[in-house]
TIGU-179257 format. One line per 2 residues: number of its first residue (from 1); their letters; for each residue x, y, z of C-alpha. Coordinates in steps of 0.001 Angstrom, whole numbers, plus 500000, padded with zeros to 6 digits. Example, Ala and Ser with C-alpha at 12.3 -4.5 7.8 and 13.67 -1.06 7.14 Angstrom:
BEGIN
1) as) 512300,495500,507800; 513670,498940,507140
***
This chain:
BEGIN
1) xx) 500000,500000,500000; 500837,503496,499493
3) xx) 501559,505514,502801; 503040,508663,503681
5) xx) 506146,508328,506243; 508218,509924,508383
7) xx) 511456,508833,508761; 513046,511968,510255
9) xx) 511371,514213,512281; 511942,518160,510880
11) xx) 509961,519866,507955; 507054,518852,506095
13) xx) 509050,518101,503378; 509975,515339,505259
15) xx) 506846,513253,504622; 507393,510921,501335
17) xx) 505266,509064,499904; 506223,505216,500251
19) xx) 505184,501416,499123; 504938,499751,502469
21) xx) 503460,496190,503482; 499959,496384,504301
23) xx) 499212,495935,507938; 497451,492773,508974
25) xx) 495279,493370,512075; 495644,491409,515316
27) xx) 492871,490145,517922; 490562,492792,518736
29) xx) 491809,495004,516019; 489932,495796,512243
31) xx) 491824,497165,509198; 490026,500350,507333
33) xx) 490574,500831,503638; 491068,504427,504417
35) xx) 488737,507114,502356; 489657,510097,504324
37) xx) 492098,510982,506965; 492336,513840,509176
39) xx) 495328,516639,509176; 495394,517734,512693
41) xx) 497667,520277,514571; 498768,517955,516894
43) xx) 499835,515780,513507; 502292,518932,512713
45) xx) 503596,519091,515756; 504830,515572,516150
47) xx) 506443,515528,512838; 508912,518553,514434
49) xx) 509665,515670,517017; 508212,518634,519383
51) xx) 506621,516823,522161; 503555,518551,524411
53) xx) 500947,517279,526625; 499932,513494,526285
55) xx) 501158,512718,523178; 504226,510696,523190
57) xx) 507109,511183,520869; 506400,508629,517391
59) xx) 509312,505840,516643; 510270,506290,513439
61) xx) 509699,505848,510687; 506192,506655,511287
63) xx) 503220,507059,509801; 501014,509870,511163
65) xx) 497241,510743,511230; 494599,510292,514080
67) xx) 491377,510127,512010; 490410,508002,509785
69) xx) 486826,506835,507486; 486193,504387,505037
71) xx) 485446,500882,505140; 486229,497570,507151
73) xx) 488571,495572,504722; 489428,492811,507109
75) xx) 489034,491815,510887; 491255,489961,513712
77) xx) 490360,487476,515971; 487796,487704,518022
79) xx) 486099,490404,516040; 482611,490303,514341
81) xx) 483444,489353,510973; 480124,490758,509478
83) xx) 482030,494399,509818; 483398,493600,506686
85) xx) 482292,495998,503965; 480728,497872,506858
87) xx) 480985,501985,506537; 482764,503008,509459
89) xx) 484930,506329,511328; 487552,506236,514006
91) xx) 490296,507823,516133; 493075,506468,515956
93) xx) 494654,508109,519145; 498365,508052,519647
95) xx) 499041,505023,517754; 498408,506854,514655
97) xx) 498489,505633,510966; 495679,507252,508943
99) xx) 497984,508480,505906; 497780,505083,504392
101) xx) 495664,503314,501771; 494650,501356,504988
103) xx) 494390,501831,508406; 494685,499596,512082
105) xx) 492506,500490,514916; 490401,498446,517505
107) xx) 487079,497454,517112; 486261,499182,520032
109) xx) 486948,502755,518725; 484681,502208,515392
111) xx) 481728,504411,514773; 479353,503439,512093
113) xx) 478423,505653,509432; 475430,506765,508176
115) xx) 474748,505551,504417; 474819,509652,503441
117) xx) 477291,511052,505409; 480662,511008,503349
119) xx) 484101,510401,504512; 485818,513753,504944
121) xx) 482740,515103,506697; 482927,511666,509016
123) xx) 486849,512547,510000; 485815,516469,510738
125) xx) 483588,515335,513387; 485210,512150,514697
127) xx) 487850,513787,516044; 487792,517630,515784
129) xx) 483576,517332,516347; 483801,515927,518899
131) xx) 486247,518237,520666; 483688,520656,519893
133) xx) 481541,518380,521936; 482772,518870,524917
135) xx) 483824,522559,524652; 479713,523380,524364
137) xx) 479318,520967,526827; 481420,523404,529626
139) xx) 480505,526656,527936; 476636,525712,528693
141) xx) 475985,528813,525824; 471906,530082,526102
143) xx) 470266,532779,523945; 471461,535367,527078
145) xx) 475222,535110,525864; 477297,537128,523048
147) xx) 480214,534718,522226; 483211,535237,521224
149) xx) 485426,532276,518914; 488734,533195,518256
151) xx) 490098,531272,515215; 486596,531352,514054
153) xx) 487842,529753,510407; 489492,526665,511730
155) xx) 487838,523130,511910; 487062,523695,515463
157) xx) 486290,527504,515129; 483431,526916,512501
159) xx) 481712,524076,514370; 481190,526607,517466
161) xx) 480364,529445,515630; 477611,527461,513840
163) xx) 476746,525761,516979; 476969,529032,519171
165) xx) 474546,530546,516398; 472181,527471,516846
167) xx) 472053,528089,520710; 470499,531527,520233
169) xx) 473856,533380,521070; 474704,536424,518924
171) xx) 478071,535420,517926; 481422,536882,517292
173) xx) 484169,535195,514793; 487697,536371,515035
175) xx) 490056,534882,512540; 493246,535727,510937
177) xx) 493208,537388,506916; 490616,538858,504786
179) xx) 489551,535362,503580; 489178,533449,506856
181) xx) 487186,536396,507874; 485252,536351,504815
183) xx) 484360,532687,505172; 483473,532958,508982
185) xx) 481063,535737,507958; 479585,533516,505598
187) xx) 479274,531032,508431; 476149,532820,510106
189) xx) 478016,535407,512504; 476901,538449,513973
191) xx) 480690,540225,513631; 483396,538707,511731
193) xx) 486656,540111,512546; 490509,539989,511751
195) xx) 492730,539597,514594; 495585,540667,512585
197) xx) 494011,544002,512534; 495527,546104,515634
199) xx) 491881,547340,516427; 489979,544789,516084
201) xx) 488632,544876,519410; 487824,548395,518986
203) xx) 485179,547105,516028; 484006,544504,518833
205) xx) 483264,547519,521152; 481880,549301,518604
207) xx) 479338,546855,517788; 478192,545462,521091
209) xx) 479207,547820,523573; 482267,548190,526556
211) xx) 483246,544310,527655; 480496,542975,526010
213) xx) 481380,539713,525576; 480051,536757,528271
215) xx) 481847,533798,526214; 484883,533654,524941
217) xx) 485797,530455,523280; 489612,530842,522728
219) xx) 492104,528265,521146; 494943,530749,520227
221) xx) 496546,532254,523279; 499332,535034,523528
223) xx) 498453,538689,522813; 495244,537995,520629
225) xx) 493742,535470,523339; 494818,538460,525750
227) xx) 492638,540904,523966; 490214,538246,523351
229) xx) 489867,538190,527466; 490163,541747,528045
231) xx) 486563,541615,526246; 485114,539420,528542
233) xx) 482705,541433,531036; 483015,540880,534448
235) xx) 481062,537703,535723; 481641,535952,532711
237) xx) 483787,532737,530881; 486632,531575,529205
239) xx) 486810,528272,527910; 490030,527547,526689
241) xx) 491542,524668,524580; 494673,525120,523283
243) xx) 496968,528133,521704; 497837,527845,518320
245) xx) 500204,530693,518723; 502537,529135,520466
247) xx) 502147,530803,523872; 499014,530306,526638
249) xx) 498092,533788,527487; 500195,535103,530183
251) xx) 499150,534570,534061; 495517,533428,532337
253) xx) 494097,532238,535737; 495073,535444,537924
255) xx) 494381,537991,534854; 491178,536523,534596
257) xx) 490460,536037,538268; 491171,540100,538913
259) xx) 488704,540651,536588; 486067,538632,537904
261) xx) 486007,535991,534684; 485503,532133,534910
263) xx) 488238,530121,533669; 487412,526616,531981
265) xx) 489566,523769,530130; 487342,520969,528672
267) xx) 490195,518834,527943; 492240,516058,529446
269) xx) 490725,514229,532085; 487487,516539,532425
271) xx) 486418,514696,528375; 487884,511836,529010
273) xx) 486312,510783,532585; 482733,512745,531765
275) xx) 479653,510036,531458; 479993,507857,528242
277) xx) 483483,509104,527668; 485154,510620,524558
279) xx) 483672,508024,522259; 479898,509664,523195
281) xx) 481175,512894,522306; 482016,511333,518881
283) xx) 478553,510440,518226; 477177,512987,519087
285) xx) 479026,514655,516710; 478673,512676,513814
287) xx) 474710,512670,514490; 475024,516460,514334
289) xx) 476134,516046,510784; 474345,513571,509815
291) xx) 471075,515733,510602; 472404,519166,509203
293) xx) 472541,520795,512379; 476486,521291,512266
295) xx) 478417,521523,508727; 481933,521375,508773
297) xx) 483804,523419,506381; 486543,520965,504828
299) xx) 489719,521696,503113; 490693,518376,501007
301) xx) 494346,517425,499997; 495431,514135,497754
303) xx) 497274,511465,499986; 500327,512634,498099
305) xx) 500493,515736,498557; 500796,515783,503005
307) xx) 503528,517634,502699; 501385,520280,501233
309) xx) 498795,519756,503748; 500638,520105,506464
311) xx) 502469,523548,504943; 499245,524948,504635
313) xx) 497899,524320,507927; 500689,525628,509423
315) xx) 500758,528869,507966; 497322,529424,508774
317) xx) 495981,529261,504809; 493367,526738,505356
319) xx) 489578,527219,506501; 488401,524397,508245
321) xx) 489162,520553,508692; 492157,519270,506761
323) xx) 491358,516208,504940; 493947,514096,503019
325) xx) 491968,511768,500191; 493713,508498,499443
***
């Protein structure tokens, strides 16, 4: 099979395209003949050997990806062999493998798939969905809140603005460039605007008044997720999962605390050890989809062309959910 591997860790360059034995799976485990795989951050980061939070450094050669679709193309012992043929999603957690013609995973992490629902809108939620999942879950957003998503245009930005916008919220989408903010505006917000722009909180206040903002869903830290907070009236949240910059925001918990704001990370243990687990989040996610209620804007690569993929991401020229397409 055709996979794309990693034999030293540096630039994306660094991902080649390779002929490679196909994996056979073991008891408990399926093999996927992989549609669609998921491009994730975290992906990026691990092929820099950069190591940060639970994700262990890969042995390489490696092949990376954590979210996979497609179909079952064989099974192990001791797993139901009518899942052949079967249309199916997964994580693939830290063992990774999606940028392959096929894919290993354990039975236990398979979703099905609705007949409908295609691939690369399958990996979008599996994964990033249901992320998104849990994030609503702790920012418990009502019609009473104006929210505030900083990168608005990312796979995880434009499922909360859509889903913020579903809750009865009016909505804010911050994002980085005249065409992420164009597409976020497109995605049903109140306000789209550029955080590149040195006054873009000055259009916020303009809009909706001093501190006028109860949620603010961040995921980019440093300066912007500062500014993001400095929004934030007194009283209300911050839910935050992750910075993309490179940097948390400085002294988040006392900066926030001084100014009488909430701070809340929906990540680690709190998803993994809430009632029905991570893999509940998933479905919900994917049942989102499948009924219309969330859309997730998709940016599609060929198999080949990770390298790309991962460029792209990187520099912040993508909008949405990067999917590689075998």
């Amino acid at each position: 099979m055709r996979a794309m591997r990693l034999n030293e860790f540096g630039p994306a360059e660094n991902l080649r395209s390779e002929e490679v034995a196909t994996p056979e799976p073991g008891p408990g485990e399926v093999r996927i003949a992989v549609a669609a795989a998921g491009v994730h951050l975290v992906d990026v980061m691990l092929r820099t050997g950069r190591v940060e939070g639970p994700f262990p450094e890969p042995e390489l050669p490696t092949t990376l990806g954590r979210e996979v679709a497609g179909t079952v193309d064989a099974v192990g012992v001791g797993v139901d062999p009518t899942l052949v043929g079967r249309r199916v999603t997964a994580h693939l957690g830290n063992r990774g493998g999606g940028y392959a013609e096929f894919a290993i995973v354990d039975d236990q992490a398979l979703l099905p798939l609705p007949d409908d629902l295609r691939a690369e809108i399958a990996v979008a939620m599996v994964g990033t969905g249901r992320t998104a999942m849990g994030i609503l879950e702790v920012a418990a957003i009502g019609p009473e809140d104006v929210v505030l998503v900083t990168a608005a245009a990312g796979g995880l930005g434009t499922l909360l603005v859509q889903a913020a916008h579903r809750l009865g919220a009016v909505v804010i989408g911050a994002a980085g460039g005249p065409a992420k903010v164009e597409a976020v505006a497109k995605a049903g917000v109140d306000l789209a605007v550029d955080y590149n722009a040195a006054d873009w909180a000055d259009r916020v206040r303009e809009g909706f008044g001093a501190g006028p903002v109860t949620v603010l869903l961040e995921s980019v830290g440093g300066e912007i997720g500062r500014t993001g907070l400095d929004l934030v009236r007194r009283g209300g949240r911050v839910v935050t999962y992750g910075w993309s910059s490179g940097a948390a925001v400085a002294d988040l918990d006392e900066v926030a605390a001084a100014a009488g704001v909430g701070v809340e990370n929906p990540l680690g243990p709190r998803m993994m050890n809430r009632p029905g687990g991570i893999k509940a989040l998933a479905e919900r996610a994917l049942a989102a989809a499948a009924a219309g209620e969330l859309v997730p804007a998709v940016t599609t690569f060929p198999l080949a062309e990770a390298a790309a993929a991962h460029t792209a991401l990187s520099e912040r020229r993508t909008v949405g959910k990067v999917v590689l397409i075998p």
